[in-house]
N, C-alpha and C positions, 0 to 999 in steps of 0.2 A: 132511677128516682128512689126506688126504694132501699138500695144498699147506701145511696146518700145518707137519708134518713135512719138507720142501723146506725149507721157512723156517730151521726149529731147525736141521735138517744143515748145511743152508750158514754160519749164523750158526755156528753149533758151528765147523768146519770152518775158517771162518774168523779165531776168537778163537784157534783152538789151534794156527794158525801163525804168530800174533804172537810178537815175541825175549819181553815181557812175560811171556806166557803159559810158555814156560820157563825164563824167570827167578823165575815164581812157583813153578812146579814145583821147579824146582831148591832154594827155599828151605825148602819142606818135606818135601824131603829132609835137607839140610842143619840143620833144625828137630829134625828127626829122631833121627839120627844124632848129635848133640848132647843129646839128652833121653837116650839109651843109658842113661848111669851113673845118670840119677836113677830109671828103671825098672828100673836091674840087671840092664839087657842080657836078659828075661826072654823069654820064650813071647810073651804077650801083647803085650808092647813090638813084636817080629819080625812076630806075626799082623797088625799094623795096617798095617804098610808093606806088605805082602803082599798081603793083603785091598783092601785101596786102590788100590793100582796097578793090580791084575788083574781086578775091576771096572772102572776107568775104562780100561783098554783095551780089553775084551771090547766096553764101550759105542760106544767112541771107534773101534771097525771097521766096527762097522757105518756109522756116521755120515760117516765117511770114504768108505769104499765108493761109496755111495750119491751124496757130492758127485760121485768122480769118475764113475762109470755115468753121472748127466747130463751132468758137461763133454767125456765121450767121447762120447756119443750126438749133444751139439750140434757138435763138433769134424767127426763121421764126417758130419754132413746139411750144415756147411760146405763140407768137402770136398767130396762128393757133388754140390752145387751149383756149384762153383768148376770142376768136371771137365765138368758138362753145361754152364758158360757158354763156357768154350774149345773153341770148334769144330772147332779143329785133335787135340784131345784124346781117347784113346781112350775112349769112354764104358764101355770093361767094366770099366771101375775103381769106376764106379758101385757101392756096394755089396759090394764083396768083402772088408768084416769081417766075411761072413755066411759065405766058403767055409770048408773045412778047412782044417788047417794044414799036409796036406800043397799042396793045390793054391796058398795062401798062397806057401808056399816055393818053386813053381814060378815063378811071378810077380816075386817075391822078385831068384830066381837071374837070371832075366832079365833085370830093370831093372838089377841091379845088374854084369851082364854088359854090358849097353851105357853104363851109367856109365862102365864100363874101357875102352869103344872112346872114348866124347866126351873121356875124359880124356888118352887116346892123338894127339888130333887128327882123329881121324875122325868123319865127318857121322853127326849122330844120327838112328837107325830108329827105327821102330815094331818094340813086339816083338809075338812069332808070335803067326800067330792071327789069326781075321778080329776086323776091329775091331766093334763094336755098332751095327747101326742105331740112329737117333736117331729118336725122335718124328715131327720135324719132315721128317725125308727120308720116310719107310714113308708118311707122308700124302700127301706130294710126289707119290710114286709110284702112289697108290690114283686110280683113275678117278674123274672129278668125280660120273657120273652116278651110281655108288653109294654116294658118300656124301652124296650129298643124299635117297635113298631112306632111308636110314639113318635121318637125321637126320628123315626127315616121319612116322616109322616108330615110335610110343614102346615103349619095351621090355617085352617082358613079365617077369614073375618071373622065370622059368625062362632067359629068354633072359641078364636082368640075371645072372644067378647065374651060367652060363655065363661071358661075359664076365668076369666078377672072379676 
């Protein structure tokens, strides 16, 4: 049901930002608004343009929504991916569409504080804060003899729960 639904948003999604697709709208509008004198400009004439529009947009947010939620979700695990390939890269960037928007704004003021030094001419820093372990270093650092224990070791439930 739900990869259906994927399909139709995107397909939707992507018909309704064809020029066609406003050119079609726009003519029946224009259809519309033209039919005035032969309805008599009435109640009923006004409820149709009304009625119409305000359904297919009520429809047409969700559908929208939803394209964009996936292209931000694959955008942010691009990103996300692009930060842990660059080594030089601070990895706490990993993941911070998940903080608040104050701690956001902290981050924010920062990068965008050393943007005004690099644009000044001065050598670009790392901003505050220690940077994140990666993966690859915290194993670097673990003694060989306990992770081979580890690993001849298989987890129990409670250990596995633990862990996650």
């Amino acid at each position: 049901m739900e990869k259906l639904f994927v399909r139709f948003a995107t397909l939707t999604a992507k018909i309704a930002g064809k020029p066609w697709t406003f050119i079609a709208c726009l003519m029946i509008v224009l259809i519309w608004a033209v039919s005035g004198p032969v309805f008599k400009f009435s109640e009923t004439w006004q409820l149709v343009i009304n009625t119409g529009t305000t359904i297919i947009t009520f429809l047409m947010v969700f559908l929208i929504q939803n394209t964009q939620n996936r292209d931000g979700a694959a955008m942010q695990a691009k990103l996300d991916e692009l930060v842990y390939a660059v080594k030089k890269a601070d990895a706490r960037f990993v993941g911070i569409e998940h903080l608040t928007e104050r701690e956001l704004d902290k981050i924010l003021e920062e990068v965008e504080h050393r943007a005004i030094e690099v644009h000044a001419g001065k050598p670009a820093r790392a901003i505050k804060g220690r940077p994140a372990v990666r993966a690859e270093a915290a194993e670097a650092v673990q003694p060989k003899a306990a992770t081979s224990v580890a690993k001849a070791r298989p987890a129990t439930n409670d250990r596995a729960k633990a862990l996650a």
